[in-house]
C-alpha positions as CSV (number, residue, x, y, z in Angstrom):
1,X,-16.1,-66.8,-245.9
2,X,-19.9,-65.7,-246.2
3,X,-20.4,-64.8,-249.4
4,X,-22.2,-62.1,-248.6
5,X,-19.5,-59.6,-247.9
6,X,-18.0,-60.5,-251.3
7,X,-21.6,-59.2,-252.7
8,X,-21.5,-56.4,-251.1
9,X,-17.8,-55.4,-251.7
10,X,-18.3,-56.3,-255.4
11,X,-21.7,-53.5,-255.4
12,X,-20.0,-51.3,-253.3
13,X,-17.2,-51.5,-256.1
14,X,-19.9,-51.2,-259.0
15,X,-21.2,-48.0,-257.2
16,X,-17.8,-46.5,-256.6
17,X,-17.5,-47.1,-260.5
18,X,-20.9,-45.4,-261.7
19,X,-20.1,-42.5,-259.6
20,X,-16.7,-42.1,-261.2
21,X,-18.4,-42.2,-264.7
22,X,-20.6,-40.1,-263.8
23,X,-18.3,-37.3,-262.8
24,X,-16.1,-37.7,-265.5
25,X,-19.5,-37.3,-268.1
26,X,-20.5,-34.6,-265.8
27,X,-23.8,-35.9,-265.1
28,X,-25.2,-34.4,-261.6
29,X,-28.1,-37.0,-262.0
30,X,-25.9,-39.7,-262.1
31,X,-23.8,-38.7,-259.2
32,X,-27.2,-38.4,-257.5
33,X,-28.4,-42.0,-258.3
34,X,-25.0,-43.5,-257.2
35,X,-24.9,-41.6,-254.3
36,X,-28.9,-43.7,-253.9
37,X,-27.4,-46.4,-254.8
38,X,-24.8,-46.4,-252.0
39,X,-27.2,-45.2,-249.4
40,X,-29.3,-48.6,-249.8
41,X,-26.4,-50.7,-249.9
42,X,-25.4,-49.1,-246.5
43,X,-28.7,-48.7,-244.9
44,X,-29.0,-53.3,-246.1
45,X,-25.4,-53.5,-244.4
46,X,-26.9,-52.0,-241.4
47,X,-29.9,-53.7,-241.6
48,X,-27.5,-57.2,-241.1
49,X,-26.7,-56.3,-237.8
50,X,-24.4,-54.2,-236.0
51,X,-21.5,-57.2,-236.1
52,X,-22.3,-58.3,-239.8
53,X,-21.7,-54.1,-240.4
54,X,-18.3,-54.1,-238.5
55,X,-17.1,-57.1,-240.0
56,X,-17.9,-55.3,-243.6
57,X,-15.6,-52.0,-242.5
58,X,-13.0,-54.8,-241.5
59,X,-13.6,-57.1,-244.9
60,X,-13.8,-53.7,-247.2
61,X,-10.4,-52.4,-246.1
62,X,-8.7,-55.6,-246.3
63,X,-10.0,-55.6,-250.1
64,X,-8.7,-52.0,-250.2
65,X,-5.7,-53.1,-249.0
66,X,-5.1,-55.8,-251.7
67,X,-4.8,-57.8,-248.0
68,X,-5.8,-61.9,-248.2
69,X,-7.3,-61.6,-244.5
70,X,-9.4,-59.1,-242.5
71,X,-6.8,-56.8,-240.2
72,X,-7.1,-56.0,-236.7
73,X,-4.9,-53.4,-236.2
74,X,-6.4,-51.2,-233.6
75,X,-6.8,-51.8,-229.7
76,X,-9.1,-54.0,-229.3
77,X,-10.1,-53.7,-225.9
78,X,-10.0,-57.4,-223.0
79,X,-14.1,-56.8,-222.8
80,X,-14.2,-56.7,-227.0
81,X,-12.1,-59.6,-227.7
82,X,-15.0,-62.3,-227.6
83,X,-17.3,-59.9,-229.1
84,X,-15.2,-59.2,-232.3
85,X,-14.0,-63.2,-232.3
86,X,-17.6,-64.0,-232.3
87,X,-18.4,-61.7,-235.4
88,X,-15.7,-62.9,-237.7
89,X,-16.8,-66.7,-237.0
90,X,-20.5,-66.0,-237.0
91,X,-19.9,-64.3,-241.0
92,X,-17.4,-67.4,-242.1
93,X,-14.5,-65.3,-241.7
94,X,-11.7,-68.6,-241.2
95,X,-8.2,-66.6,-240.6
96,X,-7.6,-63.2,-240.0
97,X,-4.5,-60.9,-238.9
98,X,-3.5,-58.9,-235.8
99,X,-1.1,-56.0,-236.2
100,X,-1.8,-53.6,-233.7
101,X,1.4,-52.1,-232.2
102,X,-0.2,-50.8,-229.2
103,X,1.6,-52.4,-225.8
104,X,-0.8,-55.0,-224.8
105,X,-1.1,-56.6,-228.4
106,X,0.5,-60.1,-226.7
107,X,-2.3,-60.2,-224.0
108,X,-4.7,-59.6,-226.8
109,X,-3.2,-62.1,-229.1
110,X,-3.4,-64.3,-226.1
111,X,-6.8,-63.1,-225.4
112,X,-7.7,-64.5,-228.9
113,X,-6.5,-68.0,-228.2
114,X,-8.7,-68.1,-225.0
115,X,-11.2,-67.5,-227.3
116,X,-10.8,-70.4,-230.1
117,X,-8.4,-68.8,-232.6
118,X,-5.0,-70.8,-233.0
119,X,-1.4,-68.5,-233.6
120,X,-0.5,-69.9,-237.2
121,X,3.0,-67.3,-237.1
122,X,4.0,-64.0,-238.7
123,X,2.4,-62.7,-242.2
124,X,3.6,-59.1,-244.1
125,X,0.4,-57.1,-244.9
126,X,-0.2,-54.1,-246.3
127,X,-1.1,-51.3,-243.9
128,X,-3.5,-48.9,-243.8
129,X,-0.9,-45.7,-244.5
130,X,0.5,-45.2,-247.7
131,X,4.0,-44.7,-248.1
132,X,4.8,-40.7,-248.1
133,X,4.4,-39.8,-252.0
134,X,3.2,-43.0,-253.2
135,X,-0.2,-45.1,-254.0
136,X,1.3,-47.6,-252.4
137,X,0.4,-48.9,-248.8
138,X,3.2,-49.4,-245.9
139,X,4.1,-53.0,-245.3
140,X,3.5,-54.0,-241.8
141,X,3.6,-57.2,-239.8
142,X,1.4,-58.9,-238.3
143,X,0.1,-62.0,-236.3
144,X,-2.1,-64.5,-238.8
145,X,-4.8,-66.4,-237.1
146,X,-7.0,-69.4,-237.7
147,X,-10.8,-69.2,-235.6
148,X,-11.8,-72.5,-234.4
């Protein structure tokens, strides 16, 4: 994986945590400079590119998640597939996990192998929904690939 998205998760986290300090001490100024703080670290994500930025939002919500792989549990449109593929090998990402539900997920999946990535079978993730009245996320399923 590139270690870069690890740095910038683990800042994002030490932001997150300042800000939460802050607010609990009160401190406007504080808030303000964490709020500073996460504006630079978004406006460097951006600055990496528009695919190094999506595979962030992917790699940040896995982490959320408490997921071991990057999720790709939307529609991700026949034109997109390569696109997306492309993004997760060109920032080391090795194995990732597809569990949309949506009715063409197999021709996707398939989609997927066309484009380097090998089925290795059937993982339990953690959603992005959290169960009604609890902290803790849904499990879901979902496929768990390797890219070539």
């Amino acid at each position: 994986m590139n270690n870069t998205l690890a740095q910038d998760y683990a800042r994002e986290q030490e932001i997150r945590r300042q800000y939460d300090a802050a607010d609990a001490q009160g401190s406007s100024e504080g808030k303000e400079a964490a709020r500073a703080a996460y504006k630079a670290l978004t406006d460097s994500i951006a600055a990496k590119g528009e695919a190094y930025a999506k595979v962030y939002r992917l790699y940040s919500g896995a982490q959320e998640r408490g997921n071991a792989y990057i999720d790709l549990n939307e529609v991700i449109w026949d034109e997109k597939v390569k696109e997306t593929i492309d993004a997760l090998r060109e920032n080391g990402i090795s194995h990732f996990t597809f569990s949309s539900g949506w009715s063409s997920a197999v021709e996707t999946a398939w989609l997927f192998t066309q484009n380097g990535c090998r089925l290795e079978g059937l993982v339990e993730i953690n959603s992005p929904h959290k169960a009604f009245g609890s902290e803790e996320y849904e499990k879901a399923h979902g496929y768990l690939f390797s890219i070539g």
